[in-house]
C-alpha positions as CSV (number, residue, x, y, z in Angstrom):
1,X,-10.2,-44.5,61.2
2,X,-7.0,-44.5,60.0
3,X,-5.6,-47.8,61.2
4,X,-2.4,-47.8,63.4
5,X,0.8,-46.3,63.4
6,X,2.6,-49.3,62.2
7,X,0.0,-50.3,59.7
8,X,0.2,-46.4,58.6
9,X,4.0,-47.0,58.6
10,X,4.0,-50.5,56.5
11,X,1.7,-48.7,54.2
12,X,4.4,-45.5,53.9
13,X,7.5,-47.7,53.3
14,X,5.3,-49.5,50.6
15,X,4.4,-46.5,49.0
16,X,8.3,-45.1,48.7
17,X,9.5,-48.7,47.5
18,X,6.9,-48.3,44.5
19,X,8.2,-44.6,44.0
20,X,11.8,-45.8,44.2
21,X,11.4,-48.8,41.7
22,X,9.4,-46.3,39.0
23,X,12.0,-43.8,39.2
24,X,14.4,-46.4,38.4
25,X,12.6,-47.4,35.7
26,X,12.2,-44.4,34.0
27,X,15.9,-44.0,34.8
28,X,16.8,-47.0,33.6
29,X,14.3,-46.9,30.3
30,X,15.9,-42.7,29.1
31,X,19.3,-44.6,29.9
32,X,18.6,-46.8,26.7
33,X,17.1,-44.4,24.4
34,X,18.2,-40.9,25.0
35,X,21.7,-41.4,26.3
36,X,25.3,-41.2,24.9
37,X,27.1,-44.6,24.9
38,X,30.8,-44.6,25.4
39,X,31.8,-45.9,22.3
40,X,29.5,-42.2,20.6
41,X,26.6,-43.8,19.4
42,X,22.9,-43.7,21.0
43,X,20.6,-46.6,20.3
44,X,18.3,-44.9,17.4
45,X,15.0,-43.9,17.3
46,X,13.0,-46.3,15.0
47,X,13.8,-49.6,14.5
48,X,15.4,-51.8,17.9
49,X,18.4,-53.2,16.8
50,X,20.0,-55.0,20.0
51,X,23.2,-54.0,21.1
52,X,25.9,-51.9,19.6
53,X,29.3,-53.4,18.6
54,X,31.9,-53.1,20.1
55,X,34.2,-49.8,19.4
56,X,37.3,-50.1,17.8
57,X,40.5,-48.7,18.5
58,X,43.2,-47.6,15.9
59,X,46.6,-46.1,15.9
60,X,47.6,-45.5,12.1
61,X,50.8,-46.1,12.7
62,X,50.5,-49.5,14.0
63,X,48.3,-50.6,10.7
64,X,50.4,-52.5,8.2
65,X,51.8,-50.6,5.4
66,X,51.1,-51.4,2.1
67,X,53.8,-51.3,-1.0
68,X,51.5,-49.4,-3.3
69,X,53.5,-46.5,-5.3
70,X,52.0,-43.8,-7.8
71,X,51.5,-45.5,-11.3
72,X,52.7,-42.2,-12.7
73,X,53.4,-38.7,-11.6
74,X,53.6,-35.4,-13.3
75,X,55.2,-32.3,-12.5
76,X,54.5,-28.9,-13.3
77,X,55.8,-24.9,-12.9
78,X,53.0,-23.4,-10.9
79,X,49.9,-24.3,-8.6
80,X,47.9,-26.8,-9.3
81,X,44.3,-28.9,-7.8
82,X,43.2,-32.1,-9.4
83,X,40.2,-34.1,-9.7
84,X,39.0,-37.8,-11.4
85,X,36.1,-38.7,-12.8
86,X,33.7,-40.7,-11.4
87,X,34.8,-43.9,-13.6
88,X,38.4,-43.1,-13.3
89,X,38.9,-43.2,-17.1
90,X,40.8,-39.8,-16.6
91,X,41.6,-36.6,-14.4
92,X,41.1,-33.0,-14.7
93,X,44.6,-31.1,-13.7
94,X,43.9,-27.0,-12.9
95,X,46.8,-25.3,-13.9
96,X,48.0,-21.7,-13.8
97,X,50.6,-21.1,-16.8
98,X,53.0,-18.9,-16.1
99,X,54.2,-16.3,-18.7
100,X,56.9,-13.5,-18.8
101,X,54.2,-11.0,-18.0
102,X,51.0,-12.0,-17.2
103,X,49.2,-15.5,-16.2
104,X,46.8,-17.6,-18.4
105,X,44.7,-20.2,-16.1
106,X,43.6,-23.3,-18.0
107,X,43.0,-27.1,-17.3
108,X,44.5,-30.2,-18.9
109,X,42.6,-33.7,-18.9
110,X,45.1,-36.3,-18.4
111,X,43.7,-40.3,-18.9
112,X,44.8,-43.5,-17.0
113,X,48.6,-43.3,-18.0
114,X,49.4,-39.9,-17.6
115,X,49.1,-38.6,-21.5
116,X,47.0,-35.2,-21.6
117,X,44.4,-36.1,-24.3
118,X,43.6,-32.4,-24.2
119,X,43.7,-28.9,-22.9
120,X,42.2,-25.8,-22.8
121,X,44.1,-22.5,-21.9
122,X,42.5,-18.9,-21.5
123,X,44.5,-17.1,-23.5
124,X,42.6,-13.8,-23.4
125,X,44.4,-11.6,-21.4
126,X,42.1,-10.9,-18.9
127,X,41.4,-13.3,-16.8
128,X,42.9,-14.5,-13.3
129,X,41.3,-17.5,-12.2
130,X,40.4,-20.6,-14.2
131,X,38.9,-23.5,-12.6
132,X,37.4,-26.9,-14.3
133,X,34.9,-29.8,-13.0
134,X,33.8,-33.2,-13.7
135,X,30.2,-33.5,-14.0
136,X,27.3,-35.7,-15.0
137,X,29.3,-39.0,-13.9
138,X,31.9,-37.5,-16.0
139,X,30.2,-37.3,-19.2
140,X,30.4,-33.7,-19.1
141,X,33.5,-31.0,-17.8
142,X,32.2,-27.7,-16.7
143,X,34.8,-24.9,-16.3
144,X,34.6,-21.1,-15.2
145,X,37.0,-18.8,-15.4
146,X,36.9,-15.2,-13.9
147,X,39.2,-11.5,-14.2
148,X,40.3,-9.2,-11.8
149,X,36.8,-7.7,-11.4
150,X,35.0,-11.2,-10.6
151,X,33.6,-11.5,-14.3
152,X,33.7,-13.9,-16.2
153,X,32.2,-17.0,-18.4
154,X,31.2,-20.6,-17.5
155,X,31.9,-23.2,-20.3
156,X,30.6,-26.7,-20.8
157,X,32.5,-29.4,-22.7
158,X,31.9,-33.0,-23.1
159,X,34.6,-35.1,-21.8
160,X,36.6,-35.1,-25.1
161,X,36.9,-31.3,-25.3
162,X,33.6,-30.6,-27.9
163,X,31.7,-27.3,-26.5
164,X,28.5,-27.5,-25.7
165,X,27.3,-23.9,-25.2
166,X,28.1,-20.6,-25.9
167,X,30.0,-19.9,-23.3
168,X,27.4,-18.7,-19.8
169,X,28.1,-15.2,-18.0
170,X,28.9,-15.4,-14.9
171,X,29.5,-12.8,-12.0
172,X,31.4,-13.9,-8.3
173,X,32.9,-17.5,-8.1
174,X,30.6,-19.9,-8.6
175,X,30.4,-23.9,-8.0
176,X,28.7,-25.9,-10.7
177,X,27.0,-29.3,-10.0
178,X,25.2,-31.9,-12.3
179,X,23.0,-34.5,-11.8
180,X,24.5,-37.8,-12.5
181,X,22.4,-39.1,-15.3
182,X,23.0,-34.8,-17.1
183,X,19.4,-33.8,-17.0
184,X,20.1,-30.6,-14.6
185,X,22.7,-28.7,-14.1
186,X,22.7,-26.3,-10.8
187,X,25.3,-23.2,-11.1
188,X,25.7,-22.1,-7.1
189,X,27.1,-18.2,-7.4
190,X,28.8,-18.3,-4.1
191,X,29.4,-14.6,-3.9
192,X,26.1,-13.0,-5.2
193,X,24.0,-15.6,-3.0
194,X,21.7,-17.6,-5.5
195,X,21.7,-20.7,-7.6
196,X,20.4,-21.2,-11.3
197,X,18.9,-24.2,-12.1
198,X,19.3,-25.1,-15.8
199,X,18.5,-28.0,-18.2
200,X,21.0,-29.9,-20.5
201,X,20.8,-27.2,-23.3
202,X,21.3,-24.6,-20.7
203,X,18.0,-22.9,-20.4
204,X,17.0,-21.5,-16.6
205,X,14.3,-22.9,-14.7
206,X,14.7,-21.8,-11.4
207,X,16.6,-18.8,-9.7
208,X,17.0,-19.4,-6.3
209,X,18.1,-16.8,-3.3
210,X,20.5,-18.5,-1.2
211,X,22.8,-17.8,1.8
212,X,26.6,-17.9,2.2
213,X,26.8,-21.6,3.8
214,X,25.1,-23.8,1.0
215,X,25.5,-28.1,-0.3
216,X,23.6,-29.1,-2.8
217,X,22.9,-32.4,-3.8
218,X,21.0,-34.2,-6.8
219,X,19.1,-37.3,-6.9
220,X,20.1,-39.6,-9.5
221,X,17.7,-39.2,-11.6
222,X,17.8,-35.2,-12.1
223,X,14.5,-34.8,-10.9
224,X,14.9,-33.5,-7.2
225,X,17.9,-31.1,-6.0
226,X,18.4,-30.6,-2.6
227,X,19.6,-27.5,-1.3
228,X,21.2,-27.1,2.1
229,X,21.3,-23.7,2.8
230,X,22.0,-22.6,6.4
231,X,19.3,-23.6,9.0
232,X,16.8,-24.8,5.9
233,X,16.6,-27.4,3.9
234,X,15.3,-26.2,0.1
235,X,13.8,-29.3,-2.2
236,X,13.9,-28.2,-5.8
237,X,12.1,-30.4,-8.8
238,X,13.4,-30.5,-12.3
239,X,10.4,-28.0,-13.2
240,X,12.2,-25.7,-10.8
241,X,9.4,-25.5,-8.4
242,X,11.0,-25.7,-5.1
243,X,9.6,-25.8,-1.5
244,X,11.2,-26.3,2.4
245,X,12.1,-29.7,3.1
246,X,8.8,-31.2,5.3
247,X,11.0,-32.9,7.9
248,X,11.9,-31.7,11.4
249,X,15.8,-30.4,11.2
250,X,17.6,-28.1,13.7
251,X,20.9,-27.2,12.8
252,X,21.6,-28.8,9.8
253,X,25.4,-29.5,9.2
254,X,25.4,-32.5,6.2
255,X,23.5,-33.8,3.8
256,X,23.1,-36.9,1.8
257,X,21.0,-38.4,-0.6
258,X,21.0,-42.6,-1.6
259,X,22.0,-43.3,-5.0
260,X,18.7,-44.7,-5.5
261,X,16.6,-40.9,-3.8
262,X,14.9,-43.4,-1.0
263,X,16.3,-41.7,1.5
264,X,18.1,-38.5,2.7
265,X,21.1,-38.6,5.5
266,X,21.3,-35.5,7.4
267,X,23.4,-34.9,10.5
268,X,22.1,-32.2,13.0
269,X,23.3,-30.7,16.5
270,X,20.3,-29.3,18.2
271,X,21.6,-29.6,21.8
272,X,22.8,-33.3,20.7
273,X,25.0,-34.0,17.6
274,X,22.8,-36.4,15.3
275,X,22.3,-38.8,12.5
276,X,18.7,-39.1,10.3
277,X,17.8,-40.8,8.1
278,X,14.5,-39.7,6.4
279,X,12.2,-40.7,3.5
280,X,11.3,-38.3,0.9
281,X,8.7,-36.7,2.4
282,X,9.8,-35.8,5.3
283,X,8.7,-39.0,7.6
284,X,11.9,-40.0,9.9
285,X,13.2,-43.2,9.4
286,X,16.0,-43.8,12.5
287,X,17.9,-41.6,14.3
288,X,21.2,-42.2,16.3
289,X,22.7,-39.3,18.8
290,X,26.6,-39.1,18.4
291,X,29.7,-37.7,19.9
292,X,30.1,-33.8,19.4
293,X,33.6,-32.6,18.4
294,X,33.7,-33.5,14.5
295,X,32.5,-32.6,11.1
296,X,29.7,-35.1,10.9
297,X,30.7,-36.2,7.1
298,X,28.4,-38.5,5.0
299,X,28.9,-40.9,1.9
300,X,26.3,-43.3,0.9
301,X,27.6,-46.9,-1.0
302,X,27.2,-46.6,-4.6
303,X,24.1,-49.1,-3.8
304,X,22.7,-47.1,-1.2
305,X,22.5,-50.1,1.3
306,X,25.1,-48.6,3.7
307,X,25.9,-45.0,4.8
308,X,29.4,-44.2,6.4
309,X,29.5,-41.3,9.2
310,X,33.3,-40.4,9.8
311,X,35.1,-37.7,11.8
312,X,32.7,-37.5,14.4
313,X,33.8,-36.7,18.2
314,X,37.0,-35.6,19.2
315,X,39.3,-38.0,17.6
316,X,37.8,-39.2,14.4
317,X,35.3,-41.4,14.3
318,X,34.0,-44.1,11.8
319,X,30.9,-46.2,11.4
320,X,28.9,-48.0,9.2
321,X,25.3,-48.2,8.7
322,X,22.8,-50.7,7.3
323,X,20.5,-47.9,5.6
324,X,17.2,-50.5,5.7
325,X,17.5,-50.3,9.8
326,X,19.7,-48.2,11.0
327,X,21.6,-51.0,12.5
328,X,25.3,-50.0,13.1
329,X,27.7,-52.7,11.4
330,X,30.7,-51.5,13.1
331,X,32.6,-48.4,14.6
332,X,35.9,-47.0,15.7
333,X,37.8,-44.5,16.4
334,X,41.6,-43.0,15.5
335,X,43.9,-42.8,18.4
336,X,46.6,-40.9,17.8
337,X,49.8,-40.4,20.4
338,X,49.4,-37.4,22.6
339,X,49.9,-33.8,21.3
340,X,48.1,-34.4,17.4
341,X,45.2,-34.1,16.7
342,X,43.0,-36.8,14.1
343,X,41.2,-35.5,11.4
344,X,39.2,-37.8,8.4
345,X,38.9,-35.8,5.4
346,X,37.3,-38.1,3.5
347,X,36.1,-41.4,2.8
348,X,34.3,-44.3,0.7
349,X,32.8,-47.7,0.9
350,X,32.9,-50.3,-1.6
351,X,29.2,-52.2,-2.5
352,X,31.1,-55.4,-3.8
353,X,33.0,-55.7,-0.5
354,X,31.6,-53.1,2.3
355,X,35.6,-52.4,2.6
356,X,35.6,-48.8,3.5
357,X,38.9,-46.3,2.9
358,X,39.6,-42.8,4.7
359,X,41.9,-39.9,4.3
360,X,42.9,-39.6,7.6
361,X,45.3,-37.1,9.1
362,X,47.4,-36.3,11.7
363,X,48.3,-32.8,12.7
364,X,50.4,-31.4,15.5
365,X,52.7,-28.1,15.9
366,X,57.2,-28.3,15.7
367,X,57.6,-24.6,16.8
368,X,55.5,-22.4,14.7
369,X,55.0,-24.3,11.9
370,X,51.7,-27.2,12.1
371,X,52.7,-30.2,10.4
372,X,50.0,-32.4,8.4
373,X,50.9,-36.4,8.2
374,X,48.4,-37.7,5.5
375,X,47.7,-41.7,5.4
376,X,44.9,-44.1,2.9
377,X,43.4,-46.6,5.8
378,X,41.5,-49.9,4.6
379,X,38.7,-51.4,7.2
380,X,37.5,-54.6,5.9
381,X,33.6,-55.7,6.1
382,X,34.3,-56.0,10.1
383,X,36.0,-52.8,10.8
384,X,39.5,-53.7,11.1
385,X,41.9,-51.9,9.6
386,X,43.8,-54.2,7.2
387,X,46.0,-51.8,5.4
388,X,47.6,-48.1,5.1
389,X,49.1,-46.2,2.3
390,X,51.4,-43.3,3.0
391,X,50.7,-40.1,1.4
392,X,52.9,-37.2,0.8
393,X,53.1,-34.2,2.8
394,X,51.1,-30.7,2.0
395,X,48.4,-32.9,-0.4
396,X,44.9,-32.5,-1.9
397,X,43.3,-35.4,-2.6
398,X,40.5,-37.0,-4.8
399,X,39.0,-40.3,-5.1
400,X,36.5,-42.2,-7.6
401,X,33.4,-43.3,-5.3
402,X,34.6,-46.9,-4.3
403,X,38.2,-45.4,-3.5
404,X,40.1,-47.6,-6.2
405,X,41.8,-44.7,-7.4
406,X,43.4,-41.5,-6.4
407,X,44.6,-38.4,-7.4
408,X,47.4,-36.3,-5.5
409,X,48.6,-33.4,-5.7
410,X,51.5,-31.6,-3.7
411,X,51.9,-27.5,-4.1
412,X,55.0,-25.7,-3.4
413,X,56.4,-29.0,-2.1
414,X,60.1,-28.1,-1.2
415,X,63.1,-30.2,-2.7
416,X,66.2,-31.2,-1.4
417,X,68.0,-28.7,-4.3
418,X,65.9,-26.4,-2.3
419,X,63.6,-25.7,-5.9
420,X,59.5,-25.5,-5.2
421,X,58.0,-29.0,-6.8
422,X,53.9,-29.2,-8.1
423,X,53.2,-32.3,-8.3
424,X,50.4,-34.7,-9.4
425,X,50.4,-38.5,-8.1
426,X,47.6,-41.3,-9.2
427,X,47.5,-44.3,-7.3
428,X,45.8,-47.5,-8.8
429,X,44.5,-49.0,-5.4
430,X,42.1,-51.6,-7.1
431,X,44.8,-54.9,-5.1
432,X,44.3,-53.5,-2.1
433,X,40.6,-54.3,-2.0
434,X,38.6,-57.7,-2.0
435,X,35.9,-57.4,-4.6
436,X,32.9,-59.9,-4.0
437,X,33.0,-59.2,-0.3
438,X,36.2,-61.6,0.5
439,X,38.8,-61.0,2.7
């Protein structure tokens, strides 16, 4: 009924050959989509596009040095933290002036050569803390400034000093960001836990309960703010109505928006580190896994065709995207020697060129004391490194959005007399570039 034992044999051995070559097909077919290449990056979800590049390797110190000095530098008697505006056309320095008996915080705005055009001190008596901002694509300088008991005002200027408002109450420190066209203006009160969303003449329309762990981000345009706050993403509209984010993300950790609000970059880890990219509402665009170890950091080109993900993994990584596929352009990684550890604090990609520029550090321990070597790398449209500029040591650092120029500052910055230096650098790095996409 059965046929014979070695038909019933043939038939068994026919049956586990099928079995083995299904298994190795499904092997074979998760292996493509689900798994973690060597060089960090999965093939994404959504659009095929063929093979990865191959990953670059990149010791700092081997990448030829470029002769590019500060323009100008100033010095001055007490802390200070800088920022540039958007265009570049000048730079906030904060300052804490020191007095025989008590402190008065205040900002200078410095412009391309180093003359302060003007400043404004807080000469009250009162206060401890003074901190200013560019905002609005630098059309507009916000600037808080606090006591001893956390209370305090929030001022807005236009970029030539005239006040805008009367100054704003504020209690707790608090982060203020603007859209770039100056249609909203979000006040985030890190310490009391909720953000105001105001107009241009400074009226409320939103209060919003927040967490402790919060990015915001504007469109453009004013009209959408998005808020990362923890776990959740919040979207709020320029009437103030606001509402959860309708796409699927678990563990949150950055977020982008395009120039253009087509799209929104968010990194995730839920179980795997990863890239999306989504559309506005919520529909998932592509998706690539990456290595876990980093900060997952995100900066969009100024035309919103490409999308830079740097220090991911353990070493810090750097690729670029083509937004419109998801298509990875190129990648690599820092190799430092044994016994320092890489770090990218920061970074930016030129439309006119797709050159991309990092802040990229190199830490490591001589006895107690950790040690911080701070270096500008260049990768051309291919994603080799074509130059570095040396920074000095103990530095904060801010850029204009295509990295063409940079601010520096150095804080109790030992000298060889042994006297404590502050110090603010600007570097002009426009010749290090090759506008039009040369090179």
């Amino acid at each position: 009924m059965f046929g014979s034992r070695g038909s019933r044999r043939s038939a068994l051995w026919a049956a586990l050959t099928f079995v083995l070559f299904l298994a190795m097909v499904i092997v074979f077919s998760c292996s493509q989509n689900g798994r973690r290449l060597p060089a960090g990056l999965g093939l994404p979800v959504g659009p095929q596009v063929g093979t990865l590049p191959s990953m670059g390797e990149v010791n700092a110190a081997a990448v030829a040095e470029a002769n590019v000095k500060p323009v100008w530098t100033a010095s001055y008697g007490d802390a200070i933290l800088a920022s540039v505006s958007p265009a570049g056309d000048y730079v906030i320095a904060n300052i804490t002036y020191k007095e025989v008996r008590r402190s008065v915080p205040g900002f200078q705005v410095l412009d391309r050569n180093g003359k302060v055009l003007w400043e404004r001190r807080f000469e009250d008596g009162v206060y401890r803390y003074g901190r200013a901002f560019s905002l609005a694509g630098g059309q507009l300088i916000g600037a808080v400034v606090l006591d001893y008991y956390d209370k305090g005002l929030f001022y807005l200027f236009d970029k030539d000093g005239k006040g805008l408002w009367s100054p704003r109450p504020v209690s707790g420190s608090i982060t203020p960001v603007a859209s770039p066209d100056g249609s909203r203006l979000a006040i985030l009160n890190d310490s009391n836990h909720y953000l105001e969303l105001l107009t241009a003449g400074g009226q409320e329309v939103a209060h919003i309960p927040v967490s402790d762990r919060v990015t915001i981000r504007f469109t453009d345009d004013g009209a959408y703010l998005y808020i990362l706050d923890g776990d959740r993403i919040i979207v709020a509209d320029s009437q103030g109505e606001y509402h959860e984010f309708a796409g699927k993300v678990t563990d949150p950790g950055e977020i982008r928006v395009s120039p253009d609000g087509r799209y929104l970059a968010v990194t995730t880890n839920d179980g795997v580190d990863r890239l999306n990219l989504f559309k506005p509402d919520g529909t998932l665009k592509w998706r690539h896994s990456i290595d876990a170890g980093g900060t997952d950091k995100l900066v969009f080109s100024s035309d919103g065709r490409y999308l830079v993900l740097y220090d991911f993994g353990t070493r810090g990584g750097i690729a670029l995207f083509r937004v419109e596929d998801g298509a990875v352009v190129w990648r690599s990684y820092f190799n430092p020697p044994d016994g320092r550890r890489s770090l990218i604090r920061s970074a930016w990609v030129r439309s006119d060129s797709l050159e991309v520029e990092v802040n990229y550090t190199e830490s490591y321990r001589v006895g107690r004391e950790t040690v911080e070597e701070h270096t500008l790398v260049v990768f051309d449209r291919q994603g080799r490194p074509e130059s570095r500029v040396r920074l000095p040591a103990k530095v904060d650092l801010h850029a204009v959005g295509d990295g063409s120029v940079v601010v520096v500052t150095t804080n109790n910055e030992i000298q060889s007399d042994g006297t404590v230096s502050q110090q603010l650098f600007w570097y002009d790095l426009l010749a290090l570039f090759h506008p039009k996409g040369g090179g």
